[in-house]
Every structure is written in structure tokens, then in C-alpha cells.
DOLO-34037 format. One record per residue: chain; x, y, z of N, C-alpha, C, CB in turn. Coordinates in Angstrom, 1 decimal. Last residue first. Glycine has a CB too. Example, Ala and Ser with C-alpha at 12.3 -4.5 7.8 and 13.67 -1.06 7.14 Angstrom:
2
REC, A, 12.8, -2.2, 7.1, 13.7, -1.1, 7.1, 12.9, 0.0, 7.9, 14.1, -0.6, 5.7
REC, A, 13.2, -5.7, 7.8, 12.3, -4.5, 7.8, 13.2, -3.3, 7.8, 11.3, -4.5, 9.0
This chain:
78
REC, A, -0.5, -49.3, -23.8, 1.0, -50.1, -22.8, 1.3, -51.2, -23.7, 0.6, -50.9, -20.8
REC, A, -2.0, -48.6, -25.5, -0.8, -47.6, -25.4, -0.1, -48.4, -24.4, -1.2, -45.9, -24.9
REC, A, -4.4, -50.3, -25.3, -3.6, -50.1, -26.5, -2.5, -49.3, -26.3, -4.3, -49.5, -27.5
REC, A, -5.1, -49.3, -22.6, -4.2, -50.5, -23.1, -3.4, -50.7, -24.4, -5.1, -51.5, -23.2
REC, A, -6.1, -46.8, -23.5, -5.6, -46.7, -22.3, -4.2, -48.3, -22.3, -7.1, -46.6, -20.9
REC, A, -8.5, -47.7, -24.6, -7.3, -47.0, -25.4, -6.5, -47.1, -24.6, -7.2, -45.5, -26.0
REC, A, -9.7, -48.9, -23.1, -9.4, -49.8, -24.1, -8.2, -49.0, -24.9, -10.8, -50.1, -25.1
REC, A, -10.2, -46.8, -21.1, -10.1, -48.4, -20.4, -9.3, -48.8, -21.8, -12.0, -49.4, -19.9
REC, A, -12.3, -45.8, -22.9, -11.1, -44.9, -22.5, -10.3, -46.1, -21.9, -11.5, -43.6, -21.4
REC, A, -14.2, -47.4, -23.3, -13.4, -46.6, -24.5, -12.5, -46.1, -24.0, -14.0, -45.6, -25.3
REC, A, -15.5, -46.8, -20.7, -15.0, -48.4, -21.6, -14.1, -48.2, -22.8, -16.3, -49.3, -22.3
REC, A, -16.2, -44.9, -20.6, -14.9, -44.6, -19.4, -14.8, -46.2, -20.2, -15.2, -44.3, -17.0
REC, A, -17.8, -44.5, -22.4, -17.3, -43.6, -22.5, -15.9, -43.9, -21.4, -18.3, -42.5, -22.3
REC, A, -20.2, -45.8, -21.4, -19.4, -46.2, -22.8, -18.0, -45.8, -23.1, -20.2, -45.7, -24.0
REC, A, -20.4, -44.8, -19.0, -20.0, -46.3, -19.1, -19.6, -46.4, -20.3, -20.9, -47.3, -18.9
REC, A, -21.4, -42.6, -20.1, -20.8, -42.8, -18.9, -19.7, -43.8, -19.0, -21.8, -43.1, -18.1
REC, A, -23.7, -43.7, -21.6, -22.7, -43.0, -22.0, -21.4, -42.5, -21.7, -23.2, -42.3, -22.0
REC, A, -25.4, -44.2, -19.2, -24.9, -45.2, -20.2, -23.8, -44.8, -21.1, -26.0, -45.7, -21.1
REC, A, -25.7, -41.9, -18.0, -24.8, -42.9, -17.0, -24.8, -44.0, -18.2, -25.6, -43.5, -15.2
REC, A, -27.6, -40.5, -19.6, -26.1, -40.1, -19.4, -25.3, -41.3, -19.0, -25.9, -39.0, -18.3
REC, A, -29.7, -42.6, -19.5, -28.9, -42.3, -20.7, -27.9, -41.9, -20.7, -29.2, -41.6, -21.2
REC, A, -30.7, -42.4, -17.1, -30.0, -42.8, -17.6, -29.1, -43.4, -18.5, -30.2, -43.0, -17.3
REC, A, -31.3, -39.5, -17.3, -30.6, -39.5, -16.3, -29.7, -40.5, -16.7, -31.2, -39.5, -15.1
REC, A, -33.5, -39.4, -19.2, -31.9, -38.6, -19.5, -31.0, -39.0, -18.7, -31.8, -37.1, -19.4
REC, A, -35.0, -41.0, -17.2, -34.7, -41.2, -18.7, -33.5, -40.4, -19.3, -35.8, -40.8, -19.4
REC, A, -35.6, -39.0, -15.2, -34.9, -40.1, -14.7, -34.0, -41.0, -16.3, -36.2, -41.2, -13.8
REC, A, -36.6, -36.6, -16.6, -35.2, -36.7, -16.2, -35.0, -38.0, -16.5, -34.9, -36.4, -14.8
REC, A, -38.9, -37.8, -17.8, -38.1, -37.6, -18.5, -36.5, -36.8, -18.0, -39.0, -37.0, -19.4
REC, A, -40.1, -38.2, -14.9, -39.8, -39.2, -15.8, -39.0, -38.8, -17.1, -41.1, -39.7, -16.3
REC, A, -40.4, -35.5, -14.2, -39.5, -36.8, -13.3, -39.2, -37.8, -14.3, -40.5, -37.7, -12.0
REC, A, -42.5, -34.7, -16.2, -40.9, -34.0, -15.9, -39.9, -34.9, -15.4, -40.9, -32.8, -14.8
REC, A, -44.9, -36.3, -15.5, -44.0, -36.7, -16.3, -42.7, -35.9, -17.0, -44.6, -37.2, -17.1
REC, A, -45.1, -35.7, -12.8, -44.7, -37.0, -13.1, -43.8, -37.5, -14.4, -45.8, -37.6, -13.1
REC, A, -46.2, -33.2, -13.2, -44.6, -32.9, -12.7, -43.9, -34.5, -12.6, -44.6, -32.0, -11.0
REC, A, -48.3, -33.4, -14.9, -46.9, -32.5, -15.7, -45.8, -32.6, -14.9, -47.1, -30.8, -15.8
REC, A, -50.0, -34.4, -12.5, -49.4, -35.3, -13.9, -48.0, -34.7, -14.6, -50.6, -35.2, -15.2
REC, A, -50.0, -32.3, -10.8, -49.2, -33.5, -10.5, -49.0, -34.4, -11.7, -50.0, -34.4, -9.4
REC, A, -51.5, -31.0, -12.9, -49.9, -29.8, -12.0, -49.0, -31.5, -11.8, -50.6, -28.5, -9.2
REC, A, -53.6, -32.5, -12.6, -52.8, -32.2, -13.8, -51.4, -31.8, -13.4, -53.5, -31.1, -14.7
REC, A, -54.7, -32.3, -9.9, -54.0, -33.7, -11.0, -53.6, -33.3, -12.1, -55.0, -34.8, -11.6
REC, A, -55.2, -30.0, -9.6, -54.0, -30.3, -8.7, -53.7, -31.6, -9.6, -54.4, -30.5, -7.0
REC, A, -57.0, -29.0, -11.6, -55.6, -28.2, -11.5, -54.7, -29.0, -10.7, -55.8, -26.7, -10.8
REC, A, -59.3, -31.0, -10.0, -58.6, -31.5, -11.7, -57.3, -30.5, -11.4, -59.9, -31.0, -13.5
REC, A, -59.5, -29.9, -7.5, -59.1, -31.5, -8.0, -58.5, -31.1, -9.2, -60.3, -32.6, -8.4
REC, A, -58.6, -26.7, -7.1, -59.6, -27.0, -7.8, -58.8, -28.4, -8.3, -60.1, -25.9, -8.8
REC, A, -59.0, -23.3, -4.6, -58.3, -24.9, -4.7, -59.2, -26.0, -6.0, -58.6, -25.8, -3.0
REC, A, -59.0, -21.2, -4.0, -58.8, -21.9, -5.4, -58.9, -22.8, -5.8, -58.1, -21.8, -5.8
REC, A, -60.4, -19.8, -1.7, -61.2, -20.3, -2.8, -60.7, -21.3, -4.0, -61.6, -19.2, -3.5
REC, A, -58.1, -19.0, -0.9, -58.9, -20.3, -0.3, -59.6, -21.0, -1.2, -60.0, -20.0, 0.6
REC, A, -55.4, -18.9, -3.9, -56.2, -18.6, -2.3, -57.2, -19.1, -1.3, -56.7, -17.6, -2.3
REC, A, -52.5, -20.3, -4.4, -53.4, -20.1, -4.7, -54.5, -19.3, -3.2, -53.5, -21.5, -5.3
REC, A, -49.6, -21.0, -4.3, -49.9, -19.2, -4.6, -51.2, -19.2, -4.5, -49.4, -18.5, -6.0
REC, A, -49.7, -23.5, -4.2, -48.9, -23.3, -2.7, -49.2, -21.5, -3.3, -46.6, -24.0, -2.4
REC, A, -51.2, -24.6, -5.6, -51.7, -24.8, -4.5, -51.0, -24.4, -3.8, -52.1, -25.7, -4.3
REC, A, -51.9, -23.1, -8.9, -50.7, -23.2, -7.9, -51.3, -23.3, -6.4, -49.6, -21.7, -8.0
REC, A, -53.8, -21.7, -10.5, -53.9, -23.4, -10.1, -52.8, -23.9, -9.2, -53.8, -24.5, -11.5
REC, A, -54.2, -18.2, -10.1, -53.6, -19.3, -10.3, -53.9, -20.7, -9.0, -52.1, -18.8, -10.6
REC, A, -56.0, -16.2, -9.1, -56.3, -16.3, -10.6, -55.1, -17.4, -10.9, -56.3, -14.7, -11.5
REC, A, -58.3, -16.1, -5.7, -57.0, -15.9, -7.0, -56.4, -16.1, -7.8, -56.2, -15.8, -7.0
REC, A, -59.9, -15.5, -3.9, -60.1, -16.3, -5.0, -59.0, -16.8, -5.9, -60.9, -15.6, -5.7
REC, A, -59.2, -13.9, -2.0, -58.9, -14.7, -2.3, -59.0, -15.4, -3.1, -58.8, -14.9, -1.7
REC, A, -60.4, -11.7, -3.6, -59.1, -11.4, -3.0, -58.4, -12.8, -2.8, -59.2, -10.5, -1.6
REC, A, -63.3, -11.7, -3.5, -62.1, -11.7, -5.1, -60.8, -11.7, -4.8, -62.2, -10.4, -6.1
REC, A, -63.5, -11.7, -0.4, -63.4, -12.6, -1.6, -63.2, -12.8, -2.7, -63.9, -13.0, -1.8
REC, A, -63.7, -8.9, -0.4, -62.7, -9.8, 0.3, -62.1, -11.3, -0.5, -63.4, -10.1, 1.7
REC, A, -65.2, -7.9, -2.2, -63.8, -7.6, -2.8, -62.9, -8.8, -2.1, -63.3, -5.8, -2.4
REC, A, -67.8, -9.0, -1.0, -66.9, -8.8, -2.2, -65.4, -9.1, -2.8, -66.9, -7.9, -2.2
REC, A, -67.0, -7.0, 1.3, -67.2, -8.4, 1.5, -66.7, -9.2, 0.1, -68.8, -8.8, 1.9
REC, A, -67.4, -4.6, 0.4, -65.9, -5.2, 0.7, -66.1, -6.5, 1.1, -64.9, -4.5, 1.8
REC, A, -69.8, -4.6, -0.6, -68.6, -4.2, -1.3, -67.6, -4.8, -1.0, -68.3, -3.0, -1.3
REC, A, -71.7, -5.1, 1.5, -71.5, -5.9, 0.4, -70.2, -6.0, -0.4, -72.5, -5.4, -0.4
REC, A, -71.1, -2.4, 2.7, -70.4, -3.5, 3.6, -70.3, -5.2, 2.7, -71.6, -3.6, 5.4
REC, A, -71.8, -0.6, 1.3, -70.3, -0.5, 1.4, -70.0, -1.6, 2.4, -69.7, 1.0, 2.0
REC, A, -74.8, -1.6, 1.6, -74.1, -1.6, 0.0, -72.6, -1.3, 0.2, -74.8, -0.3, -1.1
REC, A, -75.1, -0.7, 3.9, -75.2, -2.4, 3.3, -74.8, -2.6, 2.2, -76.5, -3.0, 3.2
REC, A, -74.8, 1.8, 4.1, -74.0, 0.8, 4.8, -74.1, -0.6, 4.4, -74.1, 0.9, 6.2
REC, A, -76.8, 2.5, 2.8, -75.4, 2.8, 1.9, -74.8, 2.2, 2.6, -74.8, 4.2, 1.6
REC, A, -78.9, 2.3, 4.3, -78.9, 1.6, 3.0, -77.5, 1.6, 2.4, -79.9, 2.2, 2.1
């Protein structure tokens, strides 16, 4: 009887083992895997991308304002 109860146990444990307590599909364990955690993880990282690409071009407009201003003083002095 105590072998079925120390063999329950680590069966158990095996599987609390993988179960594991983050939505990270590359830390997660068999058990973890869960749709909605992976569409969200993927939403938060769509819209990280998106608010680079948005800074991104912002800088390069700035860029351009910035080497056009320079271009204009640059004349004014010849």
C-alpha cells in the first residue's frame, strides 16, 4: 500500500514539475501550453513592433529635417 502511495507521489510531483508557472512558450513545460497566453504574448509583441516601427519613423523624419537645416545653413555661409 505505501508503494502506491510513494509511486502516486512522484508521479505527482513529476507533473507539477512540468506544469510550470509561466505563459513563456520557450520556459514553459508540457503542460503549459495555453492559446489565449500565446495570443496575447503575440499581441504585446505586435504591438512593441509597432511602436518601434513608429519611433523608427519619426527619427528618420527628423533625420531629414535635420540634415535639410543643415544643407540650408551650410549655403547661407558660401
Amino acid at each position: 500500500m505505501k508503494k502506491i502511495y510513494l509511486i502516486t507521489s512522484i508521479v505527482l510531483l513529476l507533473l507539477n514539475g512540468c506544469a510550470g508557472g509561466t505563459t513563456d512558450p520557450r520556459k514553459g513545460g508540457l503542460f503549459s501550453y495555453s492559446p489565449d497566453a500565446y495570443e496575447k504574448r503575440l499581441s504585446d509583441r505586435e504591438h512593441q513592433l509597432s511602436a518601434i516601427e513608429s519611433d523608427t519613423a519619426a527619427q528618420k523624419h527628423k533625420s531629414a529635417q535635420l540634415k535639410k537645416n543643415l544643407s540650408s545653413e551650410k549655403n547661407k555661409m558660401h
